[in-house]
C-alpha positions as semicolon CSV with decimal commas, in nm:
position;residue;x (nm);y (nm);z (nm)
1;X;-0,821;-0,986;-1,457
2;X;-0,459;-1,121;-1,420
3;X;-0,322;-1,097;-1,021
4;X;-0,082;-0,836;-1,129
5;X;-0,357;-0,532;-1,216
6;X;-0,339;-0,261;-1,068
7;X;-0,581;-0,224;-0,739
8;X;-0,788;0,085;-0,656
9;X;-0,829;0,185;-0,277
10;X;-1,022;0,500;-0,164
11;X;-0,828;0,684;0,084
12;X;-1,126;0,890;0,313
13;X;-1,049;1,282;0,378
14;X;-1,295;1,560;0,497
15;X;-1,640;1,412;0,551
16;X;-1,746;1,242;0,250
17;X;-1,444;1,304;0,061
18;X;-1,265;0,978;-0,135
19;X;-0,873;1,051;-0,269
20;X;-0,869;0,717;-0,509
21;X;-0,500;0,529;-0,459
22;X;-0,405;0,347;-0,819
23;X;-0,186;0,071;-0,688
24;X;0,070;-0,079;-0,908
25;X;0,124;-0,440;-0,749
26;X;0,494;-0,528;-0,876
27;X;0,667;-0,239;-0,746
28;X;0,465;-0,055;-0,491
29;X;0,389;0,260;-0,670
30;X;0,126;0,440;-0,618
31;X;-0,109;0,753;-0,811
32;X;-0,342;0,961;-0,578
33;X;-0,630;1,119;-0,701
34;X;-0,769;1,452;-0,588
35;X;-0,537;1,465;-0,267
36;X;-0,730;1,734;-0,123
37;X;-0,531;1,689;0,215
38;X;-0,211;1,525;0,230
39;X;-0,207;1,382;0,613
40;X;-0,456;1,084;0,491
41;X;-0,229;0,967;0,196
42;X;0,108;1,008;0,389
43;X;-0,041;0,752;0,644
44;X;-0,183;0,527;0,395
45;X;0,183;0,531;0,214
46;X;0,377;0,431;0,521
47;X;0,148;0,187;0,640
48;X;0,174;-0,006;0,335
49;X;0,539;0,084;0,218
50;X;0,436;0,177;-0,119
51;X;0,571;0,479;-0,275
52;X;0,418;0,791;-0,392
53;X;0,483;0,835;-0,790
54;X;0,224;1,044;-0,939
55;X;-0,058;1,270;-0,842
56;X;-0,359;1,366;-1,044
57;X;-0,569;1,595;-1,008
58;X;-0,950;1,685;-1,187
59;X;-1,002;2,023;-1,077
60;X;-0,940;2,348;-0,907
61;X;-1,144;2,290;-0,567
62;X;-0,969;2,314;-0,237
63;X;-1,069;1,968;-0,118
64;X;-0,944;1,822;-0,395
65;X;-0,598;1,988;-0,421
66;X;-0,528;2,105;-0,075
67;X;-0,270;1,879;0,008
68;X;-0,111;1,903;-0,319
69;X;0,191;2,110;-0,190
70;X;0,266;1,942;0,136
71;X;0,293;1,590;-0,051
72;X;0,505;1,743;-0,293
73;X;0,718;1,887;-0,030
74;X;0,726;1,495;0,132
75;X;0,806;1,359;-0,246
76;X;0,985;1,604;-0,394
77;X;1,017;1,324;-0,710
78;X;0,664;1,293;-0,727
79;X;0,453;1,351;-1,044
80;X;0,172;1,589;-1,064
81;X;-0,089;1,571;-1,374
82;X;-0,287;1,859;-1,414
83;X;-0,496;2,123;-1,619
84;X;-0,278;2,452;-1,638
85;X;-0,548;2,615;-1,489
86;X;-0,600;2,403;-1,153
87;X;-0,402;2,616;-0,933
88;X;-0,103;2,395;-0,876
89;X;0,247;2,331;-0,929
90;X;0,214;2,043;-1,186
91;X;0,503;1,836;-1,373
92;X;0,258;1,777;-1,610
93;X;-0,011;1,986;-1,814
94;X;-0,287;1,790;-1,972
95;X;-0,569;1,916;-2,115
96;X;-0,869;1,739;-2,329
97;X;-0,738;1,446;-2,576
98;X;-0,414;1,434;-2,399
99;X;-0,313;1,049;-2,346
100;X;0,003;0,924;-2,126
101;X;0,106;0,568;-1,955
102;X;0,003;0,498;-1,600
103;X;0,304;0,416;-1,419
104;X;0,683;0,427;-1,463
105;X;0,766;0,113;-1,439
106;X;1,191;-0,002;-1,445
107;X;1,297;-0,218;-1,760
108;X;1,346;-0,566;-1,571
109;X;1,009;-0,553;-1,503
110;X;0,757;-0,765;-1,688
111;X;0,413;-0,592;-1,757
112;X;0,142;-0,797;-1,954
113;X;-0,115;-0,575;-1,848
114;X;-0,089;-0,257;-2,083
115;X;-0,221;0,047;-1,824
116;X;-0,320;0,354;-2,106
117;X;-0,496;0,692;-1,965
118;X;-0,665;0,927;-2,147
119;X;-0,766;1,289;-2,033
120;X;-1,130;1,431;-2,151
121;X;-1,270;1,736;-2,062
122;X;-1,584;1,702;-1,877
123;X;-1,675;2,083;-1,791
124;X;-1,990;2,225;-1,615
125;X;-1,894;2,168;-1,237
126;X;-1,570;2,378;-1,324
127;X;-1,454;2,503;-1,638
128;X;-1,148;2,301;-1,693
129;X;-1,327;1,996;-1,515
130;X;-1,084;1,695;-1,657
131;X;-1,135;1,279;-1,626
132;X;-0,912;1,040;-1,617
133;X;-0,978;0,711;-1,797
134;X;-0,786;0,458;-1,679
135;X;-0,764;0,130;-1,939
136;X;-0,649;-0,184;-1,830
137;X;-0,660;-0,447;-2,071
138;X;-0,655;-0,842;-1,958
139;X;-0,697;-1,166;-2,036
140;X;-0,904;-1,299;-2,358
141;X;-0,961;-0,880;-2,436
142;X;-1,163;-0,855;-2,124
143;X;-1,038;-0,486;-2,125
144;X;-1,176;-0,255;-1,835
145;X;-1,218;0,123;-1,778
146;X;-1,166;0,298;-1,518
147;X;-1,327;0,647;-1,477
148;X;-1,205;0,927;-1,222
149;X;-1,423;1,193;-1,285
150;X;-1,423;1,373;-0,956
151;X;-1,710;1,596;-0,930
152;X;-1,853;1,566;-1,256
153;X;-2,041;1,206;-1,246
154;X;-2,141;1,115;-0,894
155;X;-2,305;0,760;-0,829
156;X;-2,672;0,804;-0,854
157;X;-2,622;1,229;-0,912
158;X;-2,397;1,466;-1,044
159;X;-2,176;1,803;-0,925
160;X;-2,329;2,131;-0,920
161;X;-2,309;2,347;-1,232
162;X;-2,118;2,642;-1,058
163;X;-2,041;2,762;-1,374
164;X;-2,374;2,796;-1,457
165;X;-2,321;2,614;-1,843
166;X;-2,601;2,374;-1,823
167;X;-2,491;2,296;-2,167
168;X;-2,187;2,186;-2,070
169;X;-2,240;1,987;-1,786
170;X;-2,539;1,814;-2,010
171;X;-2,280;1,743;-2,237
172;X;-2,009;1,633;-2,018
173;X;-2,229;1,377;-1,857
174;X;-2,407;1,255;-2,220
175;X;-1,990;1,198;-2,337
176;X;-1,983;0,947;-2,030
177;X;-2,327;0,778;-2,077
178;X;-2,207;0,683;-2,394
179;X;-1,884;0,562;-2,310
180;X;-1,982;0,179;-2,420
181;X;-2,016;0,309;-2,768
182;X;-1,674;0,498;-2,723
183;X;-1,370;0,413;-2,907
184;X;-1,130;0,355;-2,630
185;X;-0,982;0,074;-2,685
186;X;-0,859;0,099;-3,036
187;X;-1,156;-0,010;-3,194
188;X;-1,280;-0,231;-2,955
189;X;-1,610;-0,101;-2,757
190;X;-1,604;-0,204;-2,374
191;X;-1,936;-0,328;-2,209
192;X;-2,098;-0,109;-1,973
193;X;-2,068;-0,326;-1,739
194;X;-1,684;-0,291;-1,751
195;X;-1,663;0,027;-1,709
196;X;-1,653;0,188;-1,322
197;X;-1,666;0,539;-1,181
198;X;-1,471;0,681;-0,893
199;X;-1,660;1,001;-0,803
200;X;-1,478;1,187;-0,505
201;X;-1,773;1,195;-0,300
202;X;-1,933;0,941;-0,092
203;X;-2,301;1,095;-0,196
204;X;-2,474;0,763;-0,323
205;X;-2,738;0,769;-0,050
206;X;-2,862;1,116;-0,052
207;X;-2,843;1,119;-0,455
208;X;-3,064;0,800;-0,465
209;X;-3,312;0,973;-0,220
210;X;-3,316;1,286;-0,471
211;X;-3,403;1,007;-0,774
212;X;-3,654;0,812;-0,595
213;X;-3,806;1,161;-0,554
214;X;-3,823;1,180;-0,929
215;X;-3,857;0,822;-1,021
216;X;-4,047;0,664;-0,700
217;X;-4,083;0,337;-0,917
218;X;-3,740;0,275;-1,012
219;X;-3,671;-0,078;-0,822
220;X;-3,284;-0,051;-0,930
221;X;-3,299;0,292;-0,727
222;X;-3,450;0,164;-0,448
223;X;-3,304;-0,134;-0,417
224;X;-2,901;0,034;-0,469
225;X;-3,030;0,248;-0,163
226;X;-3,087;-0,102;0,079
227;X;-2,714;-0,185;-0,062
228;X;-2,536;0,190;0,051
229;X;-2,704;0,215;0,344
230;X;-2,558;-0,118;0,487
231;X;-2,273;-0,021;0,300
232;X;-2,243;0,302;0,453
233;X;-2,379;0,148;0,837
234;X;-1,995;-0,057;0,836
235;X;-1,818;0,252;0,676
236;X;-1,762;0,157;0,416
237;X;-1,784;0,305;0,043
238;X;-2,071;0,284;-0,225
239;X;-1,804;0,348;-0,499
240;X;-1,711;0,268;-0,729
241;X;-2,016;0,226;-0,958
242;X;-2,025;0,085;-1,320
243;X;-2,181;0,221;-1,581
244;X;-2,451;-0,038;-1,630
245;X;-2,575;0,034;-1,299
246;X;-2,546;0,415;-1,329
247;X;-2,801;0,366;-1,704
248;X;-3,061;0,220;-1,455
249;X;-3,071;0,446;-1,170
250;X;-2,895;0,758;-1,214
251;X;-3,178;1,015;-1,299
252;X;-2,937;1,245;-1,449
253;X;-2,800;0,975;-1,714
254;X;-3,185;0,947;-1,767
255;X;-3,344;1,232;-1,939
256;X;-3,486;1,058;-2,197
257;X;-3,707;0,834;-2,017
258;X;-4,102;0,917;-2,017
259;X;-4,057;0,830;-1,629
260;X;-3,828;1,115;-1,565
261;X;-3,892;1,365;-1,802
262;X;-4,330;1,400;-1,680
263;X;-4,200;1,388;-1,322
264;X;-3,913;1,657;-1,374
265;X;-4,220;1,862;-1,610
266;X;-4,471;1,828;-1,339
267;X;-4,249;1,958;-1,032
268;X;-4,073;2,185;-1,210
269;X;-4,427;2,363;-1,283
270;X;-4,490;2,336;-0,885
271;X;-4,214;2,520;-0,808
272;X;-4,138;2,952;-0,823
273;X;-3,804;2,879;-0,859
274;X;-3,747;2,723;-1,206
275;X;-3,944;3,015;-1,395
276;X;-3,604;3,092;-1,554
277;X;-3,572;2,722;-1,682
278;X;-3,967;2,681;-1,769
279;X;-3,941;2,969;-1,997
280;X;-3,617;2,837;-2,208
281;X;-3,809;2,522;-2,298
282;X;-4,107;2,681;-2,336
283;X;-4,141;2,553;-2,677
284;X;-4,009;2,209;-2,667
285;X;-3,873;1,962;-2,375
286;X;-3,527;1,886;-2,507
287;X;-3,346;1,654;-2,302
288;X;-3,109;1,961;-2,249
289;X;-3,384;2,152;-2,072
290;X;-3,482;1,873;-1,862
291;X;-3,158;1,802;-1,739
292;X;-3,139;2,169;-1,643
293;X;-3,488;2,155;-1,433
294;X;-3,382;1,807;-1,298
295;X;-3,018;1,987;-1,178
296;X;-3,216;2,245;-1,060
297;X;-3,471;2,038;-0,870
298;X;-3,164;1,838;-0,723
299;X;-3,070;2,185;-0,543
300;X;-3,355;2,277;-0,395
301;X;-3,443;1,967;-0,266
């Protein structure tokens, strides 16, 4: 990609928290992601000089808007892209399909690099659970994509369904598994291995130990897990992921494989606890219903 892209930088907050930092090279501006405490990003800002133009945000959680209002307050110009129903003070409603430009970049500057977003709707952890898909295109249409999907898609996992619509959190993740075969980039499909995921957690390890629980053959699994521990030894992050890795490892992307689907079928008739989900697949194992006893599973364990 040309020297003038845009860089990505996780800012850490809470435990195991990641606010992503878009970072537009030429001018210094920056977009924070899921701020959900504002003391982290001030002191990233003024350590670097760069200056605070937008703020997006995925969903309604505390630790992922918290700090919403006291970086507002410190840039009272700043930008703030949001559902209507997120709970904050945005500049900005978006909502499924919506599509804006990254950046607001002054006239004298030259920008080769096109930098498109577009919002989907990617409910299940929350009900108005939004993504951000961040397109850069570069040289010789070596176009990448750049996923913030906060607690939707995890590395290796996925967010809890607190809104109990297995349905839609099935869905949500199935729109993102298929986002190779997506028409993003007006009418060009992007490789899978161009396309990268910036979850909001730092949950890679203990996801991978939940899959290898499932799929104790999977050598991508086990091998990913060698890579974040180290990774995680030297504090630093496992993220962000692409998509080609996420197909081979990620149990949740993975529903349709033999592999997963006996193992989910055989614990999930061990356990008391999934009676509920046993008895709406009672018929038939649709990858639906194994997602749901593999989500399940992933709780209790």
């Amino acid at each position: 990609m040309p020297a003038n892209t845009p860089s990505i930088k996780p800012i850490k907050a809470f435990n195991d928290n990641y606010i992503w930092a878009i970072i537009e090279p030429l001018t210094g501006q920056v977009i924070v992601v899921d701020p959900g405490q504002a003391e982290p990003v001030i002191e990233f800002l003024q350590d670097h000089n760069y200056q605070l133009t937008a703020i997006w945000i995925t969903h309604k959680h505390f630790d992922h808007v918290g700090g919403v209002q006291a970086l507002q307050d410190a840039y009272p110009d700043v930008q703030v892209v949001a559902h209507a129903n997120h709970g904050v003070a945005q500049t900005d409603a978006v909502s499924e399909g919506s599509e804006f430009v990254a950046f607001n970049l002054p006239v004298p500057v030259s920008v080769p690099v096109p930098i498109s977003v577009k919002v989907w709707q990617v409910a299940g952890h929350t009900e108005h659970h939004l993504a951000y898909l961040l397109r850069v295109a570069g040289e010789n249409q070596n176009t990448q994509l750049h996923v913030f999907c906060g607690d939707t898609l995890f590395s290796g996992g996925c967010g809890r369904v607190f809104t109990g619509d297995m349905s839609a959190m099935y869905n949500s993740l199935q729109r993102l598994k298929n986002l190779d075969s997506s028409n993003i980039d007006g009418g060009l499909l992007i490789a899978d291995k161009d396309i990268f995921f910036y979850p909001a957690h730092e949950y890679t390890a203990s996801n991978l130990k939940f899959g290898l629980h499932i799929e104790a053959d999977n050598e991508a699994m086990s091998k990913h897990l060698a890579k974040v521990q180290r990774l995680n030894e030297q504090g630093q992050a496992s993220l962000p992921s692409s998509l080609a890795l996420e197909k081979q490892m990620n149990v949740f992307l993975r529903t349709d494989k033999a592999s997963v689907v006996e193992s989910v079928l055989e614990k999930a008739d061990n356990s008391a606890n999934h009676e509920q989900a046993r008895n709406k697949q009672a018929t038939s194992h649709t990858e639906e219903h194994i997602f749901a006893m593999l989500r399940q599973l992933k709780d209790d364990f």
